[in-house]
N, C-alpha and C positions, 0 to 999 in steps of 0.2 A: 486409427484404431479399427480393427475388424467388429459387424454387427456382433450385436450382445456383451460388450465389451464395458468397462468403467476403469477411471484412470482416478487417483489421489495424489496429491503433491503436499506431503504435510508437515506445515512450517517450516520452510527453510527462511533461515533469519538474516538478516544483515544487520552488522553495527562499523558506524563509520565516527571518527572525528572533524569537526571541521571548524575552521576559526570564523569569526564573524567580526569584522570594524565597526568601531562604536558609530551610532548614529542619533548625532547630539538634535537630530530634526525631529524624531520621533520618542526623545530621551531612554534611546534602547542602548544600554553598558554592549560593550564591544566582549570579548573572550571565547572561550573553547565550548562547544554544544557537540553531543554524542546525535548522532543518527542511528534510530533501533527500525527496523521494518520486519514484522511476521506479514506470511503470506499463507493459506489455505487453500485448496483447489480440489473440486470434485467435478467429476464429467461423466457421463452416462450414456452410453448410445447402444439402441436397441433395432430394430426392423424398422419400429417406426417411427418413434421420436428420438429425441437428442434432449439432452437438459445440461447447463454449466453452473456453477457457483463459484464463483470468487471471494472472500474476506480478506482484507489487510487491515494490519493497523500498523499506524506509521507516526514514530516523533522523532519533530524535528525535520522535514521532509524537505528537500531543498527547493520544491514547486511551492508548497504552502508557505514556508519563509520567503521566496520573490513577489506573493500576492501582500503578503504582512510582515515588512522588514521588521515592525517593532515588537513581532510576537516573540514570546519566550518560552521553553517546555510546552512548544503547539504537539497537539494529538489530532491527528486526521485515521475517521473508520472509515474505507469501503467499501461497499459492497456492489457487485452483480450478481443479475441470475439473468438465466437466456435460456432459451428453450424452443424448438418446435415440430413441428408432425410432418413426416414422408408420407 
């Protein structure tokens, strides 16, 4: 982006299907879970600083089901912000 500029990315969504096998170790039922993820994006860049923000929220995420096979309807928010001075 050229000085004094700002860029938005606002919510583009994703929804996926995905099947999951029962895991009688964790007593988590097997079957079909939707994946939903929004995304936000603001960016800023001026002469002298820079600034970012990121927000997502995400269910059903296939990184937070590999840490918690027996989660079900999981919701993971997050956030960055970044920022600094020329």
């Amino acid at each position: 982006m050229a000085v004094g500029t700002g860029g938005r990315r606002l919510l583009p969504i994703s929804v996926a299907a995905r099947a999951q096998s029962p895991l009688a170790y964790y007593g988590a039922q097997g079957g079909r879970s939707f994946y939903v993820s929004a995304d936000l994006e603001s960016q800023s860049i001026t002469s002298s600083s820079e600034t970012r923000f990121a927000l997502s929220l995400r269910r059903n995420d296939p990184e937070t089901l590999a840490l918690f096979p027996y989660a079900q309807n999981a919701l993971g928010l997050y956030m960055q912000v970044s920022g600094g001075w020329k």
